[in-house]
C-alpha positions as CSV (number, residue, x, y, z in Angstrom):
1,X,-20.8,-39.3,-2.7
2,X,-20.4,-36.8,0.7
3,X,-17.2,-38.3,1.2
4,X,-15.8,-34.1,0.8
5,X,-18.4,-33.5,3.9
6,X,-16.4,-34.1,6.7
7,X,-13.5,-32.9,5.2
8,X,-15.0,-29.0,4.9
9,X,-14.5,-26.1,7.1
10,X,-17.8,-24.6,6.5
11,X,-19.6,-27.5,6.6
12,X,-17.9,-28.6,9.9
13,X,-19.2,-25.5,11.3
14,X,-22.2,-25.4,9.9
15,X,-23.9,-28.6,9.5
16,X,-25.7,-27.4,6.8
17,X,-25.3,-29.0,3.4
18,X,-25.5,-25.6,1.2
19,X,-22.3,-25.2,3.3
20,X,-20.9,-28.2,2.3
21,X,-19.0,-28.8,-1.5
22,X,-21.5,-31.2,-2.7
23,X,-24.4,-28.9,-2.1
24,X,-22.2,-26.0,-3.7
25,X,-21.7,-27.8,-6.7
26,X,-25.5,-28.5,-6.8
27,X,-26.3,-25.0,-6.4
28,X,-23.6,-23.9,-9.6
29,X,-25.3,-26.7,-11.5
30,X,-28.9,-25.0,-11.3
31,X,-27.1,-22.0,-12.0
32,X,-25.8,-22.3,-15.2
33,X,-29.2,-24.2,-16.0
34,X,-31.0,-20.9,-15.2
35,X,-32.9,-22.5,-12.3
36,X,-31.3,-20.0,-10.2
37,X,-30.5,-16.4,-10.1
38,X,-27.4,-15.3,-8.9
39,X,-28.1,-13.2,-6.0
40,X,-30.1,-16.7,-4.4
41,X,-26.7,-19.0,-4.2
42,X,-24.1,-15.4,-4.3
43,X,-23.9,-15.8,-0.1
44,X,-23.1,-20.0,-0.1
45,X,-20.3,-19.3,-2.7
46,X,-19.4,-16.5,-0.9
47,X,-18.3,-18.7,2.0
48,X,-16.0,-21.1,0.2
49,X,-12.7,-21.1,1.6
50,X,-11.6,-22.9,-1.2
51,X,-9.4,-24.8,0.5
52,X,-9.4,-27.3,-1.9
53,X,-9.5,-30.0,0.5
54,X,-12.5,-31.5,-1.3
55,X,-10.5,-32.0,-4.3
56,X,-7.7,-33.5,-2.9
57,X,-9.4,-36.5,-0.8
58,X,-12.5,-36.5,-4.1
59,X,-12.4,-40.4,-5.7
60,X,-13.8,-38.8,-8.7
61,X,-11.3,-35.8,-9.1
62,X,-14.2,-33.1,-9.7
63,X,-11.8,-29.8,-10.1
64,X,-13.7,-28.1,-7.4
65,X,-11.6,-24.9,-7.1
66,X,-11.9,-24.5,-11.0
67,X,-15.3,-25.0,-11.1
68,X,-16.3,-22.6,-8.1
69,X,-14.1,-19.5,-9.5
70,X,-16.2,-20.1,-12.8
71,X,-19.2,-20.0,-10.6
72,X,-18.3,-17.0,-9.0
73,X,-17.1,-15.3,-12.6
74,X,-21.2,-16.1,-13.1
75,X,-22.1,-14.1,-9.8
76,X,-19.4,-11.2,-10.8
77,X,-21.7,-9.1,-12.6
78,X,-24.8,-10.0,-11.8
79,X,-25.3,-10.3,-8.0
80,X,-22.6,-9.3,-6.4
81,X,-22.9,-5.2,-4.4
82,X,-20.3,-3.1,-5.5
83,X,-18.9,-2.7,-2.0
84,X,-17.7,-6.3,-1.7
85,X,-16.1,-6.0,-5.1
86,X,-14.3,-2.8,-3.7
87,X,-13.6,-4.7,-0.5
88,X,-12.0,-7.9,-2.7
89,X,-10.2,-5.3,-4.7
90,X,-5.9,-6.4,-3.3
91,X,-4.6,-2.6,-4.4
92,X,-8.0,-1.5,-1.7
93,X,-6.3,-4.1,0.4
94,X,-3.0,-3.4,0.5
95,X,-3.2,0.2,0.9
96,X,-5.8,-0.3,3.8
97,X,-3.4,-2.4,5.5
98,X,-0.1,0.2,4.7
99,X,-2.0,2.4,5.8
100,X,-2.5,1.1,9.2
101,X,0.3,-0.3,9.4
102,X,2.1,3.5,8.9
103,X,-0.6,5.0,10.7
104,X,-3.6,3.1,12.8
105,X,-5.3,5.7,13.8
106,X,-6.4,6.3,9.9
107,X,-8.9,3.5,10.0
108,X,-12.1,4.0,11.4
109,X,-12.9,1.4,13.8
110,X,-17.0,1.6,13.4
111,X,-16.3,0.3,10.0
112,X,-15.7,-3.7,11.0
113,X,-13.8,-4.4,7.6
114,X,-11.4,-1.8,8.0
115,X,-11.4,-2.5,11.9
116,X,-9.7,-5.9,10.7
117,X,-7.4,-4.5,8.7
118,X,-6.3,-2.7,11.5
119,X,-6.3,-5.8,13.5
120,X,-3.8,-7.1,11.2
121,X,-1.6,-4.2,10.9
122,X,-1.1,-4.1,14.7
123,X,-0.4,-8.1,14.4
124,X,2.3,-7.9,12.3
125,X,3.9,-4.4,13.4
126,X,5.6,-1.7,11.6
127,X,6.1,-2.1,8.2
128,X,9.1,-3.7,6.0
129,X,11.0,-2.4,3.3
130,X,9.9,-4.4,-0.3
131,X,13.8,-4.9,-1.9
132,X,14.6,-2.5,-4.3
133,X,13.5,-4.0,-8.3
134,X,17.1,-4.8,-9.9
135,X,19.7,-7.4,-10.5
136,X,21.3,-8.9,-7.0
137,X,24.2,-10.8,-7.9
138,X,25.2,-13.9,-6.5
139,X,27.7,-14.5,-3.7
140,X,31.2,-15.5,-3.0
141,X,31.8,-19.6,-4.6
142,X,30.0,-21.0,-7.6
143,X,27.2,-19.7,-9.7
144,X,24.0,-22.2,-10.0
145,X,22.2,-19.9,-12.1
146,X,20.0,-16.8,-12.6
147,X,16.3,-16.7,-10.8
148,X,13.8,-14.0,-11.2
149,X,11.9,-13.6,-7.7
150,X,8.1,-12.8,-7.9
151,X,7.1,-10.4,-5.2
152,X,3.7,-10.0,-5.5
153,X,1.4,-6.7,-4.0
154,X,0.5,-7.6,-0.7
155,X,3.8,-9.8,0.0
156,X,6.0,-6.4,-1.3
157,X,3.7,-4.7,1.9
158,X,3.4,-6.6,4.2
159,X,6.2,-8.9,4.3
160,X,9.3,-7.5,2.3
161,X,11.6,-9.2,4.7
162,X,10.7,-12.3,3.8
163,X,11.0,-11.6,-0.2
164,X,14.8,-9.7,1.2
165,X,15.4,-13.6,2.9
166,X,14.5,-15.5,0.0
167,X,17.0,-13.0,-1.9
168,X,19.7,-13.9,1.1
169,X,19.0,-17.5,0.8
170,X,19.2,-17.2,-2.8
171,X,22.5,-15.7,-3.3
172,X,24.0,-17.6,-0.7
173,X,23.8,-20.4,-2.6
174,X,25.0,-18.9,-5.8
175,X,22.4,-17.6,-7.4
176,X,21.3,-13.9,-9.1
177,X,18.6,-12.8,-8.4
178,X,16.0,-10.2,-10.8
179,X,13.5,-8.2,-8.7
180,X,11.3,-6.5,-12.2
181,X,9.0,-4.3,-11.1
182,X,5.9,-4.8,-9.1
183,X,3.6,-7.0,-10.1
184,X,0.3,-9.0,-8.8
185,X,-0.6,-12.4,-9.5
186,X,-4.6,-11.5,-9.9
187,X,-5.5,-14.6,-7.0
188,X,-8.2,-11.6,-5.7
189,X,-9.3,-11.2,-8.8
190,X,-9.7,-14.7,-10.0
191,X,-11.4,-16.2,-6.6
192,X,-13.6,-12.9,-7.1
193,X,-14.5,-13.9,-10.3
194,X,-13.3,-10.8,-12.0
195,X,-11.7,-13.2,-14.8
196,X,-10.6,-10.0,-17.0
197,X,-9.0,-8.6,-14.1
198,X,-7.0,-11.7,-13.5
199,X,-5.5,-12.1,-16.9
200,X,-4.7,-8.4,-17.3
201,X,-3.0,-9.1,-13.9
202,X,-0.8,-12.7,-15.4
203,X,-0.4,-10.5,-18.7
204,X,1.8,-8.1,-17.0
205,X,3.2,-10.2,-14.9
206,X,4.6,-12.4,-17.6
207,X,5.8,-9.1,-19.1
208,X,7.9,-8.0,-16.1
209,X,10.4,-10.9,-16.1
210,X,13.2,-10.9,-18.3
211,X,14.2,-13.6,-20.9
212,X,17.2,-15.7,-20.2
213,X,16.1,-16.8,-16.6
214,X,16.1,-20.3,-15.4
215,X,13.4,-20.2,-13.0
216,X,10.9,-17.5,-11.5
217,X,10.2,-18.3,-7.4
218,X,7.7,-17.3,-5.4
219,X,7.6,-16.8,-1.6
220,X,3.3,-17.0,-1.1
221,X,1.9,-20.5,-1.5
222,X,-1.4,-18.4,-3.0
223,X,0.3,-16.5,-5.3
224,X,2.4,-19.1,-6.5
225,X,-0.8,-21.4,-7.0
226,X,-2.1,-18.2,-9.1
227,X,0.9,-18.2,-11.4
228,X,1.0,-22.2,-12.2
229,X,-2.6,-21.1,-13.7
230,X,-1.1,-18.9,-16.1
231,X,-2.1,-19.6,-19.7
232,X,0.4,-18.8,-21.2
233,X,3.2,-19.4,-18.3
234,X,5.7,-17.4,-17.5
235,X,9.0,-17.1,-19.4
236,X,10.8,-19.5,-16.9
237,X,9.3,-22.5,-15.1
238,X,8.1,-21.1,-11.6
239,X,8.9,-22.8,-8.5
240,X,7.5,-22.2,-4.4
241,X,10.8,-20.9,-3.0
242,X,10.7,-24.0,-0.4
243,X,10.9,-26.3,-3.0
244,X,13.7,-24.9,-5.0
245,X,15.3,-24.7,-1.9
246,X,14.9,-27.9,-1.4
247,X,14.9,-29.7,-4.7
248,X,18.5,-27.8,-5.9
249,X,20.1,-29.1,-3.2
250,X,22.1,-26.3,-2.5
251,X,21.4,-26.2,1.1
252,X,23.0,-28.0,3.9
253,X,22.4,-28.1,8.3
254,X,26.2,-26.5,8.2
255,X,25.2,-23.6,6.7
256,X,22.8,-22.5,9.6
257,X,22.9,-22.1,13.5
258,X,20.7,-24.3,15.2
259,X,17.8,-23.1,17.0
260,X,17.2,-24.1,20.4
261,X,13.4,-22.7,21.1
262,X,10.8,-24.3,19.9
263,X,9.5,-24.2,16.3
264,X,6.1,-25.1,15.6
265,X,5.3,-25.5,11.5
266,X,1.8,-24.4,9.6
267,X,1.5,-25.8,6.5
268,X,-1.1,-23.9,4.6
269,X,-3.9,-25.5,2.4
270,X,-2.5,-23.9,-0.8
271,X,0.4,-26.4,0.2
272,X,-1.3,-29.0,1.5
273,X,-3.9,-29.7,-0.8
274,X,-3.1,-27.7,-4.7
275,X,0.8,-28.2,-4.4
276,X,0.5,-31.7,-2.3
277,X,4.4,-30.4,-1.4
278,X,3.9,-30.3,3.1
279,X,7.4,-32.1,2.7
280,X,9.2,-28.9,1.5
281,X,9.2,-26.7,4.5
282,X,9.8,-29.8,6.8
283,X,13.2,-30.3,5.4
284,X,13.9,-27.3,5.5
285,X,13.3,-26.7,9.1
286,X,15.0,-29.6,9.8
287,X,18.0,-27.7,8.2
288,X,17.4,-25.6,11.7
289,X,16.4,-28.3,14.3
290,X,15.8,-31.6,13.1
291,X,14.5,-33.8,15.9
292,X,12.0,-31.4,17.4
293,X,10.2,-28.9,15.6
294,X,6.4,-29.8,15.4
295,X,4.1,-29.9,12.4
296,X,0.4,-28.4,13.3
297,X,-1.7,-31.2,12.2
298,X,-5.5,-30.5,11.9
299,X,-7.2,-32.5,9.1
300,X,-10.5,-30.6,7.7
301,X,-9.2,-27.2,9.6
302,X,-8.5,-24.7,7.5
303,X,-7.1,-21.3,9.4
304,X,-9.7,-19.3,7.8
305,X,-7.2,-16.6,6.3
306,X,-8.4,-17.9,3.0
307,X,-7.1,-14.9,0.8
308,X,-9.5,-11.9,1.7
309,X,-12.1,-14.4,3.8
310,X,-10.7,-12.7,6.9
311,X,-11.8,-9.8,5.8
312,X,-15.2,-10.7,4.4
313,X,-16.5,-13.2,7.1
314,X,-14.0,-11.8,10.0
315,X,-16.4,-14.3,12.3
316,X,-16.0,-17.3,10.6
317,X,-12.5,-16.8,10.0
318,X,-11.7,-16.3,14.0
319,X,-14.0,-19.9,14.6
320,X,-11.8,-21.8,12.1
321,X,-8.7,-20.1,13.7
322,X,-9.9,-20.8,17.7
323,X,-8.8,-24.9,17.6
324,X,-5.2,-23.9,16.2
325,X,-4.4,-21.0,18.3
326,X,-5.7,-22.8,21.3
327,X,-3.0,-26.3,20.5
328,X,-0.1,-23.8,19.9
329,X,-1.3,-22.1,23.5
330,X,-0.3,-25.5,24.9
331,X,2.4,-25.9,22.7
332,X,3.7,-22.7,23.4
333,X,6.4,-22.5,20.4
334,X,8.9,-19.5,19.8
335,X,8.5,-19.9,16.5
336,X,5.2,-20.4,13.8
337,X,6.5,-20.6,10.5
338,X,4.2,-20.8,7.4
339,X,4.4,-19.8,3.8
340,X,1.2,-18.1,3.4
341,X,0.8,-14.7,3.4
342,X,-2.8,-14.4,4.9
343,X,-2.3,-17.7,7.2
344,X,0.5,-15.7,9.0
345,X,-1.3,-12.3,9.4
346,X,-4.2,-14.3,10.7
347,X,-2.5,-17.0,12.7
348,X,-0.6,-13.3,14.4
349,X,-3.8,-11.5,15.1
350,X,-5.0,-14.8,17.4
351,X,-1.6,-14.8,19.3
352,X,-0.8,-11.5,19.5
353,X,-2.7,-11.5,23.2
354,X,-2.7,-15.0,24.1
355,X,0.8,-16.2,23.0
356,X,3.0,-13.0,22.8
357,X,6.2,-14.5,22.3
358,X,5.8,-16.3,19.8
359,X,7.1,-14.8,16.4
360,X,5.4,-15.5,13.4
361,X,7.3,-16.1,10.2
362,X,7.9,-17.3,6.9
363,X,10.1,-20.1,6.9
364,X,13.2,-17.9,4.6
365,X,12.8,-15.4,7.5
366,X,13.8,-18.0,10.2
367,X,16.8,-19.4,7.5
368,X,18.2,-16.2,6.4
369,X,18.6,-15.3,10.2
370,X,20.4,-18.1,10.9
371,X,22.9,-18.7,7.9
372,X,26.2,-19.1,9.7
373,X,27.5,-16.4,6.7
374,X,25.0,-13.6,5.7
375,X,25.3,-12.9,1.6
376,X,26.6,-9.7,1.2
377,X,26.1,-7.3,-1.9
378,X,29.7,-5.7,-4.3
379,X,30.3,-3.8,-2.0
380,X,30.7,-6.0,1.2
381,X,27.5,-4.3,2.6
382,X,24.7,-7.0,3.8
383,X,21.7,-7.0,1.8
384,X,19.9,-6.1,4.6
């Protein structure tokens, strides 16, 4: 019907109805008829966000985000150049961005994906220590149970203190916590279309948590969207840390110090549209400052982080970015806090000259900061 139109980044940008979901969906449709070959429709799919705004505001509930990794599990093999597979690769990833992040000068800056890696390296600064795998025990009062915490690959590099906050948060509350080895959630590879690669990926990931747990959290909206594909699931029901924060009820405003700068909240479209679940991070930062924090509201705007989109279509990306960065300009909050991994190293590289003070976080970050009594390990030493 073209009601998904206005609603798309791409086409937004664009005008141009190959750019648009209907004229995707079209395109997929004379693909698997064999009125197309792969290579002819490999760029339009390439450019997806999948956002998944489409399906959430489509009358007719077409399952657009299944339908266009299928699509692009179709182009895998057959049309797409070996260096974009490389490039979609998150092991490539994540030790391009270590890398720079321990060293920026070991990027070449002719080559422009590797330049952007380095752009996001420099963004979000030195690099974090990943907690150690093992069993963190819960702290001082009464034990709610035992969660296993899913750290993912590029989370464990590139923001370990948020996965150390969630385990904070955690055992302030009266949890344990299991850390298994690390493990990925295969979002690269499914959105790639490497469908082998992404169940080998869930496989081991399913294999990595204990039995006995009563839930598994995640601290990346896109990884947890990932793992509530698994088929099977994991051994415990998995949960978005915000909303087990939330929903157990184990938090409270006493527990924290307010904050008296300015918070502005991004809630990204793995939240928004697949989870439906913007409500979670709002109480929670109204656990922090409840009267005036302010929710980024742009309808149809995607950031453009988009998983590894940054990296493929680094132009695109910074045009979706441009109408956000410039409202938080005026807005000029201390704080942006998101839960996506790739939203924040995005949203950093855009305010990293223009809005300098303003720290970008993951919501736990700003929480674990400000508990009025840090959760300490046996031995009385913080976690940290």
């Amino acid at each position: 019907c073209g009601l998904c139109l206005a609603e798309c980044p791409t086409y937004r940008l664009s005008a141009d109805e190959n750019e648009s979901p209907r004229g995707r969906l079209a395109m997929i449709e004379a693909l698997v008829d064999g009125q197309l070959e792969a290579r002819s429709v490999l760029h339009h799919l390439d450019t997806c966000l999948v956002c998944r705004r489409c399906e959430r505001i489509c009358p007719s509930g077409v399952p657009y985000g299944t339908i266009i990794d299928q699509a692009r599990a179709i182009t895998h093999q057959q049309g797409e150049p070996t260096w974009r597979r490389l490039l979609r690769n998150p092991r490539v990833q994540g030790f391009g961005t270590s890398l720079a992040q321990r060293s920026p000068m070991a990027l070449s800056r002719p080559l422009s994906a590797l330049h952007h890696l380095h752009r996001m390296a420099r963004a979000l600064g030195p690099a974090t220590a990943a907690p150690r795998p093992g069993f963190y025990a819960a702290g001082p009062g009464d034990r709610r149970g035992h969660v296993g915490l899913f750290t993912g690959c590029a989370t464990r590099v590139q923001q370990g203190s948020a996965l150390r906050a969630a385990i904070t948060l955690l055992r302030s509350t009266g949890y344990d916590v299991t850390v298994p080895s690390p493990v990925c959630c295969g979002a690269m590879h499914a959105h790639a279309g490497d469908t082998n690669g992404a169940a080998v990926q869930a496989a081991a990931s399913r294999e990595a948590f204990p039995a006995g747990l009563d839930a598994i959290v995640s601290i990346a909206s896109g990884c947890g969207v990932q793992v509530d594909d698994f088929h099977p699931p994991l051994p415990a029901p998995h949960h978005d840390i915000c909303a087990f924060l939330v929903e157990s009820g184990a938090l409270d405003a006493s527990a924290f110090v307010p904050v008296a700068e300015p918070i502005a909240l991004h809630v990204p479209c793995t939240v928004e549209n697949v989870y439906r679940g913007g409500a979670w991070a709002r109480q929670l930062v109204e656990l922090l400052q409840p009267d005036s924090f302010h929710v980024l509201e742009s309808p149809g705007q995607c950031c453009g982080a988009a998983g590894d989109y940054l990296l493929r279509h680094p132009a695109t990306a910074d045009a979706l970015r441009a109408p956000l960065i410039a409202h938080l300009e005026q807005r000029r909050p201390r704080y942006l806090l998101t839960s996506n991994i790739g939203c924040a190293m995005h949203l950093a590289i855009g305010l990293a000259d223009s809005l300098p003070g303003c720290t970008v976080l993951h919501p736990v970050e700003l929480l674990a900061d400000r508990l009025a009594i840090t959760a300490t390990a046996d031995d009385g030493r913080p976690l940290d």
